[in-house]
C-alpha positions as a Markdown table, in Angstrom:
| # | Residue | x | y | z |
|---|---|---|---|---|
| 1 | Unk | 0.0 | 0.0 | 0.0 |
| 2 | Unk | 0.8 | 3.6 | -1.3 |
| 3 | Unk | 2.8 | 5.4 | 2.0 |
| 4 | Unk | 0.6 | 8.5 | 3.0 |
| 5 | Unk | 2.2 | 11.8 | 3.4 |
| 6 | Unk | 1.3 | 13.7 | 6.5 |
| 7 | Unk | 2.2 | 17.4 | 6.7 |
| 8 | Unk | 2.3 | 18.5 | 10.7 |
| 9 | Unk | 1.9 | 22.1 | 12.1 |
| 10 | Unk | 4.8 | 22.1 | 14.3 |
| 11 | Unk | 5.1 | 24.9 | 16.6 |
| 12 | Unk | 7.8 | 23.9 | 18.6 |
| 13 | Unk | 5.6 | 22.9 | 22.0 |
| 14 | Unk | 5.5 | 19.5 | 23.1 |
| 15 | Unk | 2.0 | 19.0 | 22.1 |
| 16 | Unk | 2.6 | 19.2 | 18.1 |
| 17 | Unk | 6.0 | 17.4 | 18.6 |
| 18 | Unk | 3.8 | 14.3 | 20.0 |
| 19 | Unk | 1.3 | 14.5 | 17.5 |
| 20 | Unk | 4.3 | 14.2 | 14.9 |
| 21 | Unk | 6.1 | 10.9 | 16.7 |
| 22 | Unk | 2.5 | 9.5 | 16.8 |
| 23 | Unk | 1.7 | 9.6 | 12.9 |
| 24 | Unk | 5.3 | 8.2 | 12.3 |
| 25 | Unk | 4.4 | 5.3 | 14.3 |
| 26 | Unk | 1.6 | 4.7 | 12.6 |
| 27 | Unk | 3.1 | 4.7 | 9.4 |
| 28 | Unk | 2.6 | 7.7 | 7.5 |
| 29 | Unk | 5.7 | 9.6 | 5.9 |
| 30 | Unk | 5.8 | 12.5 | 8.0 |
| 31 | Unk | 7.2 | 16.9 | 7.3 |
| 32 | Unk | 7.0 | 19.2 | 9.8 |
| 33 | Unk | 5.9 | 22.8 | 8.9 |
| 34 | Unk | 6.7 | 25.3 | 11.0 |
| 35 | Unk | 4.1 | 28.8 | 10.9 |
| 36 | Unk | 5.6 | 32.4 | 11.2 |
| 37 | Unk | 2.3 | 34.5 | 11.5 |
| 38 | Unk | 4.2 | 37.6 | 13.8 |
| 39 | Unk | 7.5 | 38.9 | 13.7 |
| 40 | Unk | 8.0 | 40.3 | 17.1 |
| 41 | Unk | 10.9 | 40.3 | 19.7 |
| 42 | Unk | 9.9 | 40.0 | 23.6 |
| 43 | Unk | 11.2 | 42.5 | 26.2 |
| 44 | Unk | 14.7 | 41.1 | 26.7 |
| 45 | Unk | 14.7 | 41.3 | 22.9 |
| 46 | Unk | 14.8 | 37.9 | 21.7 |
| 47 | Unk | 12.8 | 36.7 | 19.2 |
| 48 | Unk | 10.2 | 34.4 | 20.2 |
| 49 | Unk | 9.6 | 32.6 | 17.2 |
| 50 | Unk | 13.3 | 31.9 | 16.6 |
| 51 | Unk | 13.3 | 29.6 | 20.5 |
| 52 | Unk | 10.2 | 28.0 | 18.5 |
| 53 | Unk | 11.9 | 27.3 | 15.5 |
| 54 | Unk | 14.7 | 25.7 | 17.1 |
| 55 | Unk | 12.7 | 23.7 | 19.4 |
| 56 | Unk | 11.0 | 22.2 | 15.9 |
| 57 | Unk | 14.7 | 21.7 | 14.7 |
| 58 | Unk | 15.5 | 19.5 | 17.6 |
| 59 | Unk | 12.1 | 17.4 | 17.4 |
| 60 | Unk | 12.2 | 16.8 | 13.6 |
| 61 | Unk | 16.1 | 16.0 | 13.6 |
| 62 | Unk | 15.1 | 13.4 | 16.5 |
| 63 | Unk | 12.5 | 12.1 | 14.4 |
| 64 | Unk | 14.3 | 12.3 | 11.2 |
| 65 | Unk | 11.7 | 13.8 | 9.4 |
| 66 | Unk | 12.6 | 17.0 | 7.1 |
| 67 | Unk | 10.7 | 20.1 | 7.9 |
| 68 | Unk | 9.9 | 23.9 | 6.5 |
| 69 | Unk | 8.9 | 27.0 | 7.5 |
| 70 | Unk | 6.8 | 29.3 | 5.9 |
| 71 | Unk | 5.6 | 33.2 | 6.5 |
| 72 | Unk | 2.0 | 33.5 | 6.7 |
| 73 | Unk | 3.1 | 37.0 | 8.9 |
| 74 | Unk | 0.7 | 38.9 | 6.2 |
| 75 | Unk | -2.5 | 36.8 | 5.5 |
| 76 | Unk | -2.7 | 36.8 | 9.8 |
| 77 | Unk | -2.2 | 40.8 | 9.7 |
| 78 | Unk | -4.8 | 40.9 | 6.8 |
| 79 | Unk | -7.1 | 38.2 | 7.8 |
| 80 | Unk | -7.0 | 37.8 | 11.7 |
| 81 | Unk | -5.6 | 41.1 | 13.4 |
| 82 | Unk | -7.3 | 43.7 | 11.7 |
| 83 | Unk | -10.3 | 42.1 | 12.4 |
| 84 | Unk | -9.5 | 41.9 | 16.3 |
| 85 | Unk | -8.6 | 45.6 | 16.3 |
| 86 | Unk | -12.1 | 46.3 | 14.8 |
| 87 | Unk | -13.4 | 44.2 | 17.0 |
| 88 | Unk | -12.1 | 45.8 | 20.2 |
| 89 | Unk | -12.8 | 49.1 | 18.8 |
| 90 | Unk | -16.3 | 48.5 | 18.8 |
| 91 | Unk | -16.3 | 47.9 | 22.3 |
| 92 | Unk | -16.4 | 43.9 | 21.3 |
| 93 | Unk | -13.9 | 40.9 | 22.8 |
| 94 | Unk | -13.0 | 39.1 | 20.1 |
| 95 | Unk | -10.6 | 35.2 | 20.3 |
| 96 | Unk | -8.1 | 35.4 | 17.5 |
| 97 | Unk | -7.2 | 32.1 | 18.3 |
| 98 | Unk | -10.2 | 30.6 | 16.5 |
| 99 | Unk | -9.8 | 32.8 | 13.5 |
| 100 | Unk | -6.1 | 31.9 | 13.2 |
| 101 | Unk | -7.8 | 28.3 | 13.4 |
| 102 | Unk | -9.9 | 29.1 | 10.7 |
| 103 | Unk | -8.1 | 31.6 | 7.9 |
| 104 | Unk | -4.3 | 30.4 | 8.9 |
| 105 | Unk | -3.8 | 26.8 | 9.3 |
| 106 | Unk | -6.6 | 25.6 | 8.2 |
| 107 | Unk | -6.1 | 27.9 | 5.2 |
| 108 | Unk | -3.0 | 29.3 | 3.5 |
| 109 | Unk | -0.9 | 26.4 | 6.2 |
| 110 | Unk | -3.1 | 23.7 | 4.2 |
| 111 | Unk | -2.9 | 24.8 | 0.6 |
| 112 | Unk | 1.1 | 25.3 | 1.4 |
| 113 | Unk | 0.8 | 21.6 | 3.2 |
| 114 | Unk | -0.9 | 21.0 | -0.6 |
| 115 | Unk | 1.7 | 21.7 | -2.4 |
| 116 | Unk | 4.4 | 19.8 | -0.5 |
| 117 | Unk | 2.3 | 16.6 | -1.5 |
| 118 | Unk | 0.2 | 16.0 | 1.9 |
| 119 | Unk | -2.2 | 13.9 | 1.5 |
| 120 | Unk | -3.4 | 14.8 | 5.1 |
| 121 | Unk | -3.1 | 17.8 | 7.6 |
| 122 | Unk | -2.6 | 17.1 | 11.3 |
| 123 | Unk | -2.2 | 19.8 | 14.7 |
| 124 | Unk | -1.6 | 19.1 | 18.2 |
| 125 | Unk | -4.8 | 20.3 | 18.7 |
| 126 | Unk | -6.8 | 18.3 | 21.7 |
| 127 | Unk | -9.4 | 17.1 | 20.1 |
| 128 | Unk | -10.7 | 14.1 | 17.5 |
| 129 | Unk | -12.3 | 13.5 | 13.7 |
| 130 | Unk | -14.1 | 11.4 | 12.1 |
| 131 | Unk | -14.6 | 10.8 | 8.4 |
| 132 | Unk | -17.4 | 8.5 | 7.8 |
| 133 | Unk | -19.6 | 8.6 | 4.1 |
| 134 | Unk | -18.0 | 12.0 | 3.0 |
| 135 | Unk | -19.2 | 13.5 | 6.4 |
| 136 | Unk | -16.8 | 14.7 | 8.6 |
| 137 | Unk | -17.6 | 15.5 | 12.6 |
| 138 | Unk | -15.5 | 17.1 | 14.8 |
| 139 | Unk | -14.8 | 15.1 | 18.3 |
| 140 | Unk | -14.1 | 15.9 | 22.1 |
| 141 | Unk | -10.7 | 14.9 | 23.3 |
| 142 | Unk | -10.6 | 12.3 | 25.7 |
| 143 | Unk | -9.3 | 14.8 | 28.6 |
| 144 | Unk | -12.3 | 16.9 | 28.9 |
| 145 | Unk | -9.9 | 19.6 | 30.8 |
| 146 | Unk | -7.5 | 20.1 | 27.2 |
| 147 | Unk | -10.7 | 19.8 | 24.8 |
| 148 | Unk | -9.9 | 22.4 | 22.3 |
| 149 | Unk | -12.4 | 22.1 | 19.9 |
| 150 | Unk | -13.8 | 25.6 | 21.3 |
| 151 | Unk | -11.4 | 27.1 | 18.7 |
| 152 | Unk | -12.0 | 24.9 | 16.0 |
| 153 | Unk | -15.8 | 25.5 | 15.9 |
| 154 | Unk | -15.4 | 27.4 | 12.5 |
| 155 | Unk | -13.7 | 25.0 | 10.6 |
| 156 | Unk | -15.8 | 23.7 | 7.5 |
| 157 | Unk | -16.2 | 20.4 | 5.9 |
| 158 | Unk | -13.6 | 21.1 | 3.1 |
| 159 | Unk | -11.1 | 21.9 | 6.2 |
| 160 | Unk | -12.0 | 19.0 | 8.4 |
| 161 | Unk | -11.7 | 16.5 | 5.2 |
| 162 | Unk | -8.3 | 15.9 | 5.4 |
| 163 | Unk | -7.1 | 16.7 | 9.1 |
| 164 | Unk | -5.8 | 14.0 | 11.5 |
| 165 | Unk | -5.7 | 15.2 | 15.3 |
| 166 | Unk | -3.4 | 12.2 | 16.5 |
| 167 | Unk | -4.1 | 13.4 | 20.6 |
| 168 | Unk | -7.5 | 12.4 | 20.5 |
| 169 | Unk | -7.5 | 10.1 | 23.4 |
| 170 | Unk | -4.3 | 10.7 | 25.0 |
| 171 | Unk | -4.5 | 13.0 | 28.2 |
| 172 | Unk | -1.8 | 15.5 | 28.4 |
| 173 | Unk | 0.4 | 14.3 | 31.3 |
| 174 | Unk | 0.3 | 11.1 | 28.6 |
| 175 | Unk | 1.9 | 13.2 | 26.1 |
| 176 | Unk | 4.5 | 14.6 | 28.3 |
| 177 | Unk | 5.7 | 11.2 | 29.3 |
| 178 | Unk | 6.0 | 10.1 | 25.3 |
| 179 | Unk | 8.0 | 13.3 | 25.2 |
| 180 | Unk | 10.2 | 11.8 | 27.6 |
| 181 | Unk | 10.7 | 8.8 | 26.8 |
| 182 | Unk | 11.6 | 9.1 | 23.6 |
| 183 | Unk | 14.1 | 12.1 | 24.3 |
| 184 | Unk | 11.8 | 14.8 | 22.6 |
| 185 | Unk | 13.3 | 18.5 | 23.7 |
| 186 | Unk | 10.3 | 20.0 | 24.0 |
| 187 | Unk | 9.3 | 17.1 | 26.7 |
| 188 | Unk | 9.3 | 19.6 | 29.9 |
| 189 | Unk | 9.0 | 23.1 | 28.0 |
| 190 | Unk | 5.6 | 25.2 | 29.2 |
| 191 | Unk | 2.7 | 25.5 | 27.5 |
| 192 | Unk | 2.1 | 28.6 | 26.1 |
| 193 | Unk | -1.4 | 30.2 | 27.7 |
| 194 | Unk | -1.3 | 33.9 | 25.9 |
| 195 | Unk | -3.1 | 34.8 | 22.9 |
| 196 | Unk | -1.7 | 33.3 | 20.0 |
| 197 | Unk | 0.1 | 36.4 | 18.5 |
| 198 | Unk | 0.2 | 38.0 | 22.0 |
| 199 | Unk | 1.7 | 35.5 | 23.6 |
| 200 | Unk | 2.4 | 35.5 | 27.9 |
| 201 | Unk | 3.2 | 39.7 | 27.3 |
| 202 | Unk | 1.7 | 42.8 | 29.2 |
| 203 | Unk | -1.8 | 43.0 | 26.9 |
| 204 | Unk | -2.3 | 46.1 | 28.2 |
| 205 | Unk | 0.9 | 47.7 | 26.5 |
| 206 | Unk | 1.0 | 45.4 | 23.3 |
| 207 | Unk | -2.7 | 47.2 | 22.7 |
| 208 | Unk | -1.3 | 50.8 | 23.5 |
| 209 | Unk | 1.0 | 50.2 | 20.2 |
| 210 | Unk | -2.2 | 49.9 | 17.7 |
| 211 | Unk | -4.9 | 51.6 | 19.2 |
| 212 | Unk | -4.8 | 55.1 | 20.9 |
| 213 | Unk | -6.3 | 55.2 | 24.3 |
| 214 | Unk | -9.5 | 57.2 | 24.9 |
| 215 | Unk | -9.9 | 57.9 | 29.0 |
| 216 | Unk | -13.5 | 58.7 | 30.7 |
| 217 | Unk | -15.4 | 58.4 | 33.5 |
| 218 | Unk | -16.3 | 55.0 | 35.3 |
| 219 | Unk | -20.2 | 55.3 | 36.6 |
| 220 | Unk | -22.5 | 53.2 | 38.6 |
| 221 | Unk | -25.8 | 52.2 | 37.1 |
| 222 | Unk | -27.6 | 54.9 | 38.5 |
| 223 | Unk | -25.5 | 57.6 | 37.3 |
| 224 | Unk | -23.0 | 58.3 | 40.0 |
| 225 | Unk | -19.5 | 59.0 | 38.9 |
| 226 | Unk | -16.7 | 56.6 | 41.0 |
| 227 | Unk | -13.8 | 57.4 | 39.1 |
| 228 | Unk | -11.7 | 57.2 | 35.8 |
| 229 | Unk | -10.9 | 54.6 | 33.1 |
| 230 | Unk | -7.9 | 54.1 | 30.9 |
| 231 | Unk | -10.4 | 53.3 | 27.5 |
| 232 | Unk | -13.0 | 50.9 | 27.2 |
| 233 | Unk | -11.0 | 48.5 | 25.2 |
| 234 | Unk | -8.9 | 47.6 | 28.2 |
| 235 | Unk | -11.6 | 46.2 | 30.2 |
| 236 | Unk | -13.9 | 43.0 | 29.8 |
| 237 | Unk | -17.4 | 42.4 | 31.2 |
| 238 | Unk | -17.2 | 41.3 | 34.9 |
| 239 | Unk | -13.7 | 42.3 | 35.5 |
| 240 | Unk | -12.4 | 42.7 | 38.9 |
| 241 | Unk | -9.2 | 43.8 | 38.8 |
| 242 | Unk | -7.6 | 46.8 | 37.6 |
| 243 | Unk | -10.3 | 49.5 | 38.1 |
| 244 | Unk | -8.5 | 51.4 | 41.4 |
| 245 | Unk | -11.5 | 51.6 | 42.9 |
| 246 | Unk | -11.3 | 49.8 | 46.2 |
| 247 | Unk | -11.9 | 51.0 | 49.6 |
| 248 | Unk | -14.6 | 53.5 | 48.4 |
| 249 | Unk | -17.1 | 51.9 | 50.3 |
| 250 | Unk | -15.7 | 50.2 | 52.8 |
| 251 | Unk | -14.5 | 46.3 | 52.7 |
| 252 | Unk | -17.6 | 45.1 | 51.8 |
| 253 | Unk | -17.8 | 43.6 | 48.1 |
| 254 | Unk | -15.8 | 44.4 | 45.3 |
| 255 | Unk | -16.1 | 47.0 | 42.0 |
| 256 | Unk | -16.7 | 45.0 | 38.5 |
| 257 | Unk | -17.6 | 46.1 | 35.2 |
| 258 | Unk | -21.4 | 45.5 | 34.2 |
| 259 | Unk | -20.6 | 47.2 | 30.9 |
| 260 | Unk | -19.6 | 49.6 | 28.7 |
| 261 | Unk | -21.6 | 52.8 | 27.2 |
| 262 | Unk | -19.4 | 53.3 | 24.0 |
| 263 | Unk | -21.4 | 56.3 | 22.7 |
| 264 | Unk | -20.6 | 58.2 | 26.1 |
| 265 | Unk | -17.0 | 56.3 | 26.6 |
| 266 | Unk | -18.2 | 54.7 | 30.3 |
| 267 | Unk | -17.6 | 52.0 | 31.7 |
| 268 | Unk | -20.5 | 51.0 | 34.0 |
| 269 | Unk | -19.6 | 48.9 | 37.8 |
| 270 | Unk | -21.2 | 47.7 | 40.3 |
| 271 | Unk | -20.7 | 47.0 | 43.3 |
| 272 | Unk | -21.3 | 43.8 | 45.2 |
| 273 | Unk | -24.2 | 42.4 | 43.8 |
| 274 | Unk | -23.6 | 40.3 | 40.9 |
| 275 | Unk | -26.8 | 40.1 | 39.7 |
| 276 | Unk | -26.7 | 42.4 | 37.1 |
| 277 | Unk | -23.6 | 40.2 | 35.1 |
| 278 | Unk | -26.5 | 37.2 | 34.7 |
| 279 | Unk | -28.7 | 37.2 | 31.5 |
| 280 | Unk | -31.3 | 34.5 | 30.4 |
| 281 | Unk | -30.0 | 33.8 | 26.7 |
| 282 | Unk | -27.4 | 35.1 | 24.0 |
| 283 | Unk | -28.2 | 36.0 | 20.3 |
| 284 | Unk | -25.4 | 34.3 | 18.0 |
| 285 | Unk | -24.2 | 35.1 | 14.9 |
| 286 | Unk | -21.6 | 33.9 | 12.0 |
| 287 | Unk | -23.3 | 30.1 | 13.0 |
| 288 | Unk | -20.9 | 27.9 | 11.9 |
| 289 | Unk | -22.5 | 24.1 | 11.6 |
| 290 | Unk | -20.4 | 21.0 | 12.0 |
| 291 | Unk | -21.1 | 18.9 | 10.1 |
| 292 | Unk | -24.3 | 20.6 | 8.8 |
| 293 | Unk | -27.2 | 22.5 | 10.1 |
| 294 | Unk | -30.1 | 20.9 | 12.1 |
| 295 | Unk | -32.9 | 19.8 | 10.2 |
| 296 | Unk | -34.8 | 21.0 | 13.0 |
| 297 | Unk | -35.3 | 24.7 | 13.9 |
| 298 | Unk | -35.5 | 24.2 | 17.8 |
| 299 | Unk | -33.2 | 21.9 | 20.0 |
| 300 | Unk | -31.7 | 21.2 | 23.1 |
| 301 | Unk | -27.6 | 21.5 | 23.3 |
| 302 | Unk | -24.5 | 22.4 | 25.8 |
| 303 | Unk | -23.2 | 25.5 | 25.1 |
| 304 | Unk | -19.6 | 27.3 | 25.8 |
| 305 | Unk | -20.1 | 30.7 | 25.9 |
| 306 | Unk | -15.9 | 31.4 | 26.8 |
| 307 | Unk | -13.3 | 28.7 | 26.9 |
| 308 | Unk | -12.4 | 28.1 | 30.2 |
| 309 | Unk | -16.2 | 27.2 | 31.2 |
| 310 | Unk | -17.9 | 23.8 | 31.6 |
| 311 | Unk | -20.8 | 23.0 | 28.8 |
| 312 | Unk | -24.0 | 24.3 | 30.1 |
| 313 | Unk | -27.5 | 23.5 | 29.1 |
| 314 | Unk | -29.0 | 25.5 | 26.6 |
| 315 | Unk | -32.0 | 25.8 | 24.2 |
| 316 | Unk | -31.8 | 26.7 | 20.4 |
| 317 | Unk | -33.9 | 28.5 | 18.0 |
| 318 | Unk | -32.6 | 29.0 | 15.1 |
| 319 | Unk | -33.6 | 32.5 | 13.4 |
| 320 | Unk | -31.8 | 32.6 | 10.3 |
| 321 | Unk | -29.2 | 30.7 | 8.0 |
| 322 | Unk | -26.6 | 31.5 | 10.0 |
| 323 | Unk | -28.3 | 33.1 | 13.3 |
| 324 | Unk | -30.0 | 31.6 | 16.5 |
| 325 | Unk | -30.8 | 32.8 | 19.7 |
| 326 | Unk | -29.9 | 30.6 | 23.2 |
| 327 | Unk | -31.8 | 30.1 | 25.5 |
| 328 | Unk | -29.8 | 29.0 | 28.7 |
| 329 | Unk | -31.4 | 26.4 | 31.5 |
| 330 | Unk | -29.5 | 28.2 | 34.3 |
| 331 | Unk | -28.3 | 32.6 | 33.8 |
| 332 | Unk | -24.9 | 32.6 | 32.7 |
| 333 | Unk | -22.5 | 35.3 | 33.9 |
| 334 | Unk | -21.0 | 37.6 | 31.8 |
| 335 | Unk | -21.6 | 36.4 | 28.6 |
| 336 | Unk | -19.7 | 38.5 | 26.3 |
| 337 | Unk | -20.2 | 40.2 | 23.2 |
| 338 | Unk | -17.6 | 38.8 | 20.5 |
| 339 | Unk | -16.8 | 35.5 | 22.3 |
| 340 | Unk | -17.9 | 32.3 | 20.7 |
| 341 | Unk | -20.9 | 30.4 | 21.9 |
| 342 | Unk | -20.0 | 26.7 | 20.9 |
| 343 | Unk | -22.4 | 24.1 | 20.8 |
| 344 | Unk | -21.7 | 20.4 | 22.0 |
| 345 | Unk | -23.8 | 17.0 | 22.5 |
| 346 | Unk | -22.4 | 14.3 | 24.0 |
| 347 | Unk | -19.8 | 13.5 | 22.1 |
| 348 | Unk | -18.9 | 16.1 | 19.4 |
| 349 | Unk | -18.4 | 20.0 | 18.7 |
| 350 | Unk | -21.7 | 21.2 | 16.8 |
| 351 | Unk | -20.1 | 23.7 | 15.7 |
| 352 | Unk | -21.0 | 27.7 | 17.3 |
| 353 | Unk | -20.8 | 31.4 | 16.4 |
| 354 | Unk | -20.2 | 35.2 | 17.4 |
| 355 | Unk | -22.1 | 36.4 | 21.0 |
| 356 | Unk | -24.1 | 39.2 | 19.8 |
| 357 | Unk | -25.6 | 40.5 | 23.0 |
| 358 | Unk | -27.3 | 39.0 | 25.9 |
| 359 | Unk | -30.7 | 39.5 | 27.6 |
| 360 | Unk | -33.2 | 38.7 | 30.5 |
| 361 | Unk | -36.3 | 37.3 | 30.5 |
């Protein structure tokens, strides 16, 4: 039988290195590829992607596999980061990562992948595939606590077709220990938590460098002025920290944001009571099916509304080709506008869309 080509996103963490010893094992001809999509240095000065780079060296030589790297620096600007600066503009929260999912390497990383004769696509991604009858349905990872198919809820049929996500049912201290043992460099090196051009950096500063900062006043609900913000687009709905505000009445209770007035440039807070940051239901928008839409306009689902959040129960109507409203079976707090609500059943990602404002009963 014909040896399959597999081309690997490497990014020089211990995940993708894993994912790349697996497929070998399992027979496939294996190339690394290695994405540039931002061409920064860090504040000691060194470049981030070139510690990557070398990291995916290392792996690949161990593996004796050959490997490239390509420069997808401006499709990202063009495709994924003007998008999040509109998006915080507008007041919005937006997750690059699942863009970058969705117009990087599962775009111009697979038609490159294409052309160095892959028959198949595969990520360290957390997560699993099937391919049955030309339909393909995106998984849940065996370690619920890794899943990662949050960011991969906008990935199309075309996309899925060809992908192989070799961690399916490993958990990750699993994948450290196959690091190990078979003397992978990247065995103990931390996983990266930042934003996926952002990285582990000061946000607050990187977002100084593109978009100017606009002070004003920070309100309560009623009106009552409590003190001064930076700009809107520093602060997130139900935020704590950050807001110098403590100690203005007394110990009791802290400040958080309840949200922002963008045509007056406030930021609204509260204090103590929570219950404003709790809403019945979400409209969604940019629905993204996997594998295809309901034949059904009305069902019951889990839903993520951020990714660090268990599935919660949900109801949904859907209101237009790709629009539905949710209707949650507990309130959900702080559901924020330009996050992804992701829909789940029992075993797969049903795909999800853009939060595009809350409400109440």
């Amino acid at each position: 039988m014909e040896q399959k080509t597999v081309v690997v996103g490497m990014s020089g963490g211990v995940d993708s290195s894993v994912a790349a010893l697996l497929l070998q094992r399992q027979g496939y001809r294996v190339i690394g590829l290695f994405m540039r999509n931002w061409e920064e240095s860090d504040a000691s000065g060194a470049c981030t992607a070139e510690e990557d780079f070398a990291d995916v060296e290392r792996v690949c030589a161990a593996l004796g596999i050959p490997y490239y790297t390509a420069d997808f620096s401006r499709e990202y600007m063009e495709r994924v980061f003007s998008h999040f600066l509109e998006e915080y503009r507008a007041g919005r929260t937006p997750n690059p990562d699942v863009l970058c999912n969705r117009e990087i390497k599962f775009g111009p990383f697979r038609t490159y992948a294409k052309a160095l004769g892959a028959d198949y696509i595969a990520t360290g991604h957390y997560c699993g595939v099937s391919h049955e009858g030309g339909v393909h349905r995106l998984l849940k990872a065996a370690d619920p606590a890794k899943d990662q198919t949050y960011f991969l809820n906008q990935l199309t049929q075309e996309q899925l077709s060809d992908v192989l996500f070799p961690l399916a049912r490993l958990q990750k201290a699993q994948v450290r220990a196959i690091a190990e043992e078979n003397g992978l460099a990247t065995a103990d090196k931390k996983d990266s938590t930042g934003i996926c051009f952002i990285g582990e950096r000061n946000f607050r500063k990187f977002l100084q460098n593109y978009l100017p900062a606009q002070p004003g006043d920070i309100e309560t609900p009623d009106g009552e002025r409590v003190g001064r913000h930076i700009g809107l687009m520093y602060y997130t709905l139900g935020q704590r920290r950050g807001l110098d505000l403590g100690g203005r009445r007394g110990e009791e209770g802290r400040w958080f944001v309840v949200r922002k007035d963008m045509a007056r440039n406030v930021l609204v807070v509260s204090h103590g009571d929570e219950s404003l940051l709790y809403t019945d239901g979400c409209f969604v928008t940019g629905m993204n099916y996997i594998p295809f839409p309901p034949a059904q306009r009305e069902f019951a689902c889990r839903v993520k509304l951020r990714y660090r959040q268990s599935e919660q129960g949900a109801y949904a109507v859907r209101t237009g080709k790709d629009t539905l409203t949710l209707y949650f079976d507990a309130p959900q707090r702080a559901v924020t506008d330009g996050q992804y609500a992701v829909l789940y059943d029992e075993t797969q990602c049903l795909g999800g869309g853009v939060i595009a404002g809350a409400f109440r009963k």
